[in-house]
TITORTI-305817 format. One record per residue (C-alpha): residue in one letter; chain; x, y, z. Coordinates in steps of 0.5 Angstrom, whole numbers, always signed. Layout:
! residues N
R  aa  ch      X      Y      Z
R   A   A      X      Y      Z
...
! end
This chain:
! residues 107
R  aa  ch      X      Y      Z
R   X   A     +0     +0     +0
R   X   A     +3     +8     -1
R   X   A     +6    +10     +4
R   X   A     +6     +4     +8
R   X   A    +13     +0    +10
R   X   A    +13     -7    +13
R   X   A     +7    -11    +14
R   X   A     +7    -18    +17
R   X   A     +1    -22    +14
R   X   A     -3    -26    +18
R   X   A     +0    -33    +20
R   X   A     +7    -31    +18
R   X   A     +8    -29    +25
R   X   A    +10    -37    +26
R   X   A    +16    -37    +20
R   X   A    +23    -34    +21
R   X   A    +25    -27    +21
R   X   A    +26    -24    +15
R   X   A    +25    -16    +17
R   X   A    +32    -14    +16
R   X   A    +30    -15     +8
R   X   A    +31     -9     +4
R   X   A    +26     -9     -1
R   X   A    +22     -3     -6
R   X   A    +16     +0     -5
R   X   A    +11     -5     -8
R   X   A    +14    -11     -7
R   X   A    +13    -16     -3
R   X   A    +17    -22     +0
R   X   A    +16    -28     +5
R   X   A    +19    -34     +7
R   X   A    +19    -40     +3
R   X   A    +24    -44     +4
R   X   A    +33    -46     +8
R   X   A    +38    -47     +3
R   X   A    +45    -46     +4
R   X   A    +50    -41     +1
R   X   A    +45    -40     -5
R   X   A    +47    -37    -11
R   X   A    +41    -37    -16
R   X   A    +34    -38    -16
R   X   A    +30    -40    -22
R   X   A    +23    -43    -22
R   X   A    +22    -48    -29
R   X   A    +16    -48    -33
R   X   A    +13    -54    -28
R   X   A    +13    -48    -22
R   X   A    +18    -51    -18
R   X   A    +24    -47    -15
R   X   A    +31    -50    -17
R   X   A    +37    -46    -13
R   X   A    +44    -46    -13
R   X   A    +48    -49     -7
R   X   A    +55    -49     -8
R   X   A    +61    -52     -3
R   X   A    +67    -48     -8
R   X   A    +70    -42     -6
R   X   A    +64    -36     -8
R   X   A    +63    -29     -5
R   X   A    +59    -32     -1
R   X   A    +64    -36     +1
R   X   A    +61    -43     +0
R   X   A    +61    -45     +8
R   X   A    +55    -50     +8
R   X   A    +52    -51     +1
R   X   A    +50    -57     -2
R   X   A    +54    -58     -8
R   X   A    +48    -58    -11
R   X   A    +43    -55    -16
R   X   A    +36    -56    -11
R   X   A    +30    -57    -12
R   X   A    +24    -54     -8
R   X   A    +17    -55    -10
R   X   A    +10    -53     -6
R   X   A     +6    -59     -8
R   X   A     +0    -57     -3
R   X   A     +1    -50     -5
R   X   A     +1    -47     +2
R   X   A     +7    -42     +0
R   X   A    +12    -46     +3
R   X   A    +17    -52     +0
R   X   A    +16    -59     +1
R   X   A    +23    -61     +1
R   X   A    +29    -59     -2
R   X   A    +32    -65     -5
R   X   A    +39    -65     -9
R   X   A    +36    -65    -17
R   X   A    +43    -65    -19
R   X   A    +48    -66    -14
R   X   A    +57    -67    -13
R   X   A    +58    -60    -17
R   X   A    +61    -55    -11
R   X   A    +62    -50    -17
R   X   A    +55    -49    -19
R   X   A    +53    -42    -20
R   X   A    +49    -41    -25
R   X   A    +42    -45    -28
R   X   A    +37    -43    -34
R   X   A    +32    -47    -37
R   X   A    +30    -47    -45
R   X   A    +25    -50    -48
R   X   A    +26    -59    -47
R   X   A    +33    -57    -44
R   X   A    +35    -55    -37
R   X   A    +43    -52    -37
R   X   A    +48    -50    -31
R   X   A    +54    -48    -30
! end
């Protein structure tokens, strides 16, 4: 809404903190899932959110990835992940990912 700054929607009350993130006016933000060290956040067609975690030395430092590109769906569409499964895994470089029609690539 004009004029308003941080609002806390009902419910979300129960879920971690993130009043300390620095968005525009116009946006909003909640939280979805825990993925460490991530990189690059991408949603495929199907609608799932694959995430880049990666081990290797980054800007993040790499402290506590997955060395994985994650998949993070929300199958019984409550605005939260289900799981965060490794869909591409043994990769502690990962950085970047795109999908293409038919094709999935990463870095």
């Amino acid at each position: 809404m004009e004029g308003q700054s941080k609002v806390v929607v009902p419910g979300a009350r129960t879920l971690p903190n993130i009043s300390w993130l620095e968005i525009p006016n116009g946006f909003c933000a909640h939280f979805y899932a825990i993925v460490p060290n991530a990189r690059s956040a991408r949603v495929a067609p199907g609608g799932e959110l694959f995430v880049t975690s990666p081990t290797a030395g980054t800007t993040g430092g790499g402290a506590g990835g997955k060395a994985a590109v994650l998949v993070l769906p929300d199958d019984d569409r409550n605005g939260l992940a289900d799981s965060t499964n490794p869909f591409v895994s043994g990769i502690p470089a990962t950085q970047g990912i795109l999908f293409a029609p038919g094709k999935f690539y990463y870095q």
